[in-house]
C-alpha positions in Angstrom: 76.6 113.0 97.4 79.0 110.3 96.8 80.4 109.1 100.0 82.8 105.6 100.0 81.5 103.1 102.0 82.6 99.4 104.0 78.9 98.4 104.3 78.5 94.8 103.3 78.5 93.8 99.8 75.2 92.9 98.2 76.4 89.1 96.6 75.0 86.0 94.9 77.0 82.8 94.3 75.4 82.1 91.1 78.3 81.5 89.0 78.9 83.6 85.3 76.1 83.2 82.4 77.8 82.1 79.2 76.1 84.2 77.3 77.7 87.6 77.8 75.4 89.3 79.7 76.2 90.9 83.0 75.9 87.7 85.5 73.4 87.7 88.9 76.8 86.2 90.6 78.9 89.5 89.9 78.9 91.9 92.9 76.3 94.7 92.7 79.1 97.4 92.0 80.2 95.9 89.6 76.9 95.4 87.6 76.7 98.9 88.2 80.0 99.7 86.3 79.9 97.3 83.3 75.9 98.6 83.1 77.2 102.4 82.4 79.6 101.5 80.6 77.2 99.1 78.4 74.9 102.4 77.9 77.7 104.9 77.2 81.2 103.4 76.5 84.7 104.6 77.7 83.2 108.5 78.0 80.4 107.6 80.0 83.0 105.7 82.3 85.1 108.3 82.6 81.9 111.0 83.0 80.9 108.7 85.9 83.8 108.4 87.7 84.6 112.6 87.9 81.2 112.6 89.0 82.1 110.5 92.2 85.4 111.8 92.5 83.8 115.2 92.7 81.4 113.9 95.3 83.7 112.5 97.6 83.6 114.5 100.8 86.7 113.7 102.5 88.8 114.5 99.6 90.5 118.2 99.1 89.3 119.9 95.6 93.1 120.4 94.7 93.3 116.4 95.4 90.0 115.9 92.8 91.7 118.1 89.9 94.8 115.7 90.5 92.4 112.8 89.8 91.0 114.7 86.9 94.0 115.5 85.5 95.1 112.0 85.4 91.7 110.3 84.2 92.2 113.0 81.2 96.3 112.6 80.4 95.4 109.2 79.7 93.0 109.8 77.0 95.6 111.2 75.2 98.7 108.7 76.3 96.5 105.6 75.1 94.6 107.3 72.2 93.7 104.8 69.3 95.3 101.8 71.4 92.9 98.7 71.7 93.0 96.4 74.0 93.5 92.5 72.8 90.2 91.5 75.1 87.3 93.6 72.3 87.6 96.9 74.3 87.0 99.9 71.9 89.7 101.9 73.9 91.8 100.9 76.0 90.8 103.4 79.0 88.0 101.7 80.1 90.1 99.2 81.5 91.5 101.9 84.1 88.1 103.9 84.4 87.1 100.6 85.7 89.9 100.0 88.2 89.3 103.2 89.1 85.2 102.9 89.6 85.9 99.4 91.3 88.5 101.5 94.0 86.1 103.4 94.9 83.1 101.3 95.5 85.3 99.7 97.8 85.9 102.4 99.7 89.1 103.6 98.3 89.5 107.2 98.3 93.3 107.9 98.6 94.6 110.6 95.5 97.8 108.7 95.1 96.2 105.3 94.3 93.3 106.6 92.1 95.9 108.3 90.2 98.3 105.1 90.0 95.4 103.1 89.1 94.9 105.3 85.9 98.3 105.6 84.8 99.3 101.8 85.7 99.5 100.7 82.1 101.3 104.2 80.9 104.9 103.7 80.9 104.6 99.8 80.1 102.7 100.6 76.9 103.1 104.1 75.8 106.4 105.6 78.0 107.8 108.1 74.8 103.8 109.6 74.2 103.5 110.1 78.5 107.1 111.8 78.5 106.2 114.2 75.7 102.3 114.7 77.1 103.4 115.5 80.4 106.3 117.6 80.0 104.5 119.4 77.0 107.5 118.4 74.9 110.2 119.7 76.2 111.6 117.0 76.5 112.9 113.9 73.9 112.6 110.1 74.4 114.9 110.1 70.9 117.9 108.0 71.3 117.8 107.1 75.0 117.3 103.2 76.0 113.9 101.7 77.1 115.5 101.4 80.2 116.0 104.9 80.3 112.8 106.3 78.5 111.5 104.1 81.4 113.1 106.1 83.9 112.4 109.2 82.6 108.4 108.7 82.5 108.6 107.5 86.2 110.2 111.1 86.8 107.7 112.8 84.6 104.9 110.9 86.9 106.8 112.2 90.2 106.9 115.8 88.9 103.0 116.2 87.8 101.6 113.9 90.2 104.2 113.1 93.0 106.7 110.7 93.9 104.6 108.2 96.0 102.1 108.1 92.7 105.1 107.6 90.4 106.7 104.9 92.5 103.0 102.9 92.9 103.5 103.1 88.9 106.7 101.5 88.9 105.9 98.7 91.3 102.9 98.1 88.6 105.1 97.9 85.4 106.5 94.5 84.4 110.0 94.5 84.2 111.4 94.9 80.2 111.1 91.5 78.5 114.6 89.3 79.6 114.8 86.8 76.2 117.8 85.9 77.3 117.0 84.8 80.5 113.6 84.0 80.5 113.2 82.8 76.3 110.3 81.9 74.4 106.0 82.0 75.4 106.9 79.7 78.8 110.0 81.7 79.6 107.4 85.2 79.2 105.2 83.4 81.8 107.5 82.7 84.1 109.1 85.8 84.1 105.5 87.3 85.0 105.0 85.5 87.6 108.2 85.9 89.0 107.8 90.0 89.4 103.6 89.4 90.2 104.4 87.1 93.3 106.8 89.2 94.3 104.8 92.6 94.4 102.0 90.2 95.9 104.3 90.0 98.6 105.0 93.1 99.4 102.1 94.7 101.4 102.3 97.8 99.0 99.3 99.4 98.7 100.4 98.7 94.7 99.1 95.1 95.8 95.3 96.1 95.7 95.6 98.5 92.2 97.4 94.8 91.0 94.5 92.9 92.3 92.0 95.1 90.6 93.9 95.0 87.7 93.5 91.4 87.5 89.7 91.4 88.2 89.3 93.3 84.8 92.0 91.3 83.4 90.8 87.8 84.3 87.4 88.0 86.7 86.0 90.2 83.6 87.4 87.8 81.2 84.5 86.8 79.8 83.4 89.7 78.5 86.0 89.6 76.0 84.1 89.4 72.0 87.6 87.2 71.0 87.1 83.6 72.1 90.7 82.7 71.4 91.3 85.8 73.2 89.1 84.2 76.5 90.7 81.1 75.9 94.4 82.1 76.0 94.1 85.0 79.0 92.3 82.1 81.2 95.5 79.4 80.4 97.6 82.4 81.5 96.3 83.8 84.6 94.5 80.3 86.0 97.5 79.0 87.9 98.1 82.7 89.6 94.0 82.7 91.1 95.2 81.1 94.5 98.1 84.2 94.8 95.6 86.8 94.3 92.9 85.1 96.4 95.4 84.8 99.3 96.7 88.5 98.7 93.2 90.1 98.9 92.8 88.2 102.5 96.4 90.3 103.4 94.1 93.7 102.5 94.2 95.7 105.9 92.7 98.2 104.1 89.3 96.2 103.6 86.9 95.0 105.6 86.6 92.0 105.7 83.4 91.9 103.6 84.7 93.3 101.1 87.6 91.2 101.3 85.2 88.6 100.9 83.3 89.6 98.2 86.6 89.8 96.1 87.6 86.4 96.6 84.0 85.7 95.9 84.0 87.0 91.9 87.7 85.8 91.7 86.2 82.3 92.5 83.5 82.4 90.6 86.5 84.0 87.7 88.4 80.6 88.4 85.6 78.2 88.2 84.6 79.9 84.3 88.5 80.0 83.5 88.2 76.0 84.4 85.0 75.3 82.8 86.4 77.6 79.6 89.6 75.2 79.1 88.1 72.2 80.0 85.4 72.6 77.2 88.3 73.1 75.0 90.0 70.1 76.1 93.4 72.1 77.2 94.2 70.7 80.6 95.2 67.4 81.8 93.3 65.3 84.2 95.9 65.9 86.3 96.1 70.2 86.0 91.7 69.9 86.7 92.6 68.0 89.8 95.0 70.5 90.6 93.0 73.5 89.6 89.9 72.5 91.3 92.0 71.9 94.5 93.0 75.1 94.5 89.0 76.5 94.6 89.6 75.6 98.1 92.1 78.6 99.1 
C-alpha cells in the first residue's frame, strides 16, 4: 500500500550530469518518477500515479475518483499540445507535479486536483469549458477575460470552489502589452504576479514551486538546447524567491524542505554553468548569481 511519508529524503550533492541521464544528485523520488516515465511515457505516468492515489489510506474513495477524474479531463483538455521543453504531451508535466506531491507527503484532493488542472484555463480555457460542461455551454463570442471566468466556474462546479480558486491563483494574468510591452516587459510582468503568489502563504505556493521544479530544476532534460538555454535566462534571477518560499512550507518537514532547496540549488548552479558556457551573462550578473547560491 501506498502510504505518504515525512521520512528523510534519501540525497546526494553531486551536481546534474551533462549528458541527459537521470543525475545521482536528483532526490530518490524523483529518479523514481523520471525512471517510469523513461520506460512508459505520459500513460505510464499517469497509470502510476492512480495506482498511488488508489493506495492512499487516508484518503475517501469518492475523494480518489475526484483525483481520477481530473488526471483523465486533462488528457482530453491538452490533447495533441506539446510542450516547448521536447515533452511528447504535455501531461506529463502535471503527472509529474502530481507524483512529486505525493512523495512529499501531500495527499489533500483539492491540491492534487489543482496541480493537474494548473495549466488548463491558461492554455486551453474554450476546450475545458466545453469538456466539462459536456457542451452545453459556448465560449463563442465572449472575451478571454470572460471565457477565463467561465472555466474557473466550470472547475468550481465539477471539482469545487477551493480547487477552482487554487487554479486561478496559478494562472498568469492575460498578457498587458500595453503596460508591460515587448520580451522584458513579458518578464516583468511574470514576476510581478509569481512574487506576489510567493507571498501569499496559499497552499497554491507549493503546486507553484513544484511547477517550477519541472519547469526549471528538470530543465535539463529538455532535447531543445536553445530551449535549455532560454528557460534558464528566464527563470535564473527568480531561484532565490522560490528557495526562500519553500523554507515558508509549514506543510513540510523540514527535510523535505531541505531536500527541495537542495535540487533547486543544484537547478541554479546547471542554469549558471548553462549561460556561462554560452557566454550570456556579465561578469557582473555571475557575481550576482553565484551570490545568490548562498540563500
Amino acid at each position: 500500500m501506498y502510504k505518504a511519508s515525512n521520512a528523510a529524503p534519501e540525497l546526494t550533492l553531486a551536481p546534474f550530469t551533462n549528458s541527459g541521464e537521470i543525475s545521482p544528485a536528483t532526490h530518490v523520488a524523483t529518479r523514481e518518477i523520471l525512471e517510469v516515465e523513461a520506460d512508459g511515457g505520459s500513460l505510464a505516468l499517469q497509470r502510476s500515479l492512480m495506482e498511488k492515489v488508489a493506495d492512499i489510506e487516508t484518503m475517501s474513495w469518492s475523494d480518489k475518483m475526484t483525483v481520477f477524474r481530473a488526471a483523465e479531463v486533462i488528457n482530453i483538455i491538452h490533447a495533441g499540445q506539446k510542450r516547448s521543453d521536447g515533452d511528447k504531451t504535455h501531461t506529463a508535466h502535471a503527472y509529474r507535479i502530481v507524483h512529486k506531491m505525493l512523495s512529499l507527503g501531500v495527499t489533500d484532493r483539492d491540491m492534487l486536483v489543482a496541480a493537474l488542472l494548473h495549466d488548463t484555463v491558461e492554455d486551453r480555457p474554450e476546450v475545458l469549458i466545453t469538456v466539462l460542461s459536456d457542451g452545453e455551454v459556448s465560449s463563442h463570442g465572449m472575451s478571454e477575460q470572460a471565457i477565463r471566468q467561465e472555466a474557473f466556474a466550470q472547475i468550481g462546479q465539477e471539482y469545487g470552489d477551493e480547487a477552482s480558486g487554487l487554479v486561478a491563483e496559478l494562472t498568469n494574468p492575460i498578457r498587458d502589452e500595453v503596460r508591460f510591452p515587448g520580451d522584458e516587459g513579458k518578464l516583468l510582468e511574470y514576476g510581478i504576479h509569481l512574487r506576489g503568489l510567493l507571498a501569499t502563504g496559499s497552499p497554491a505556493v507549493l503546486i507553484k514551486i513544484l511547477d517550477q521544479w519541472d519547469n526549471y530544476v528538470l530543465n535539463w532534460r529538455t532535447q531543445k538546447p536553445e530551449r535549455q538555454l532560454r528557460s534558464y535566462q528566464k527563470y535564473l534571477g527568480f531561484t532565490g524567491d522560490f528557495i526562500q518560499a519553500i523554507g515558508r512550507v509549514t506543510r513540510l518537514n523540514a527535510a523535505l524542505r531541505q531536500s527541495l532547496i537542495l535540487e533547486f540549488q543544484a537547478g541554479r548552479r546547471r542554469a549558471i554553468d548553462c549561460i556561462e558556457a554560452h557566454e550570456m551573462l556579465s561578469v557582473e550578473q555571475l557575481v550576482g548569481a553565484r551570490v545568490l547560491q548562498r540563500v
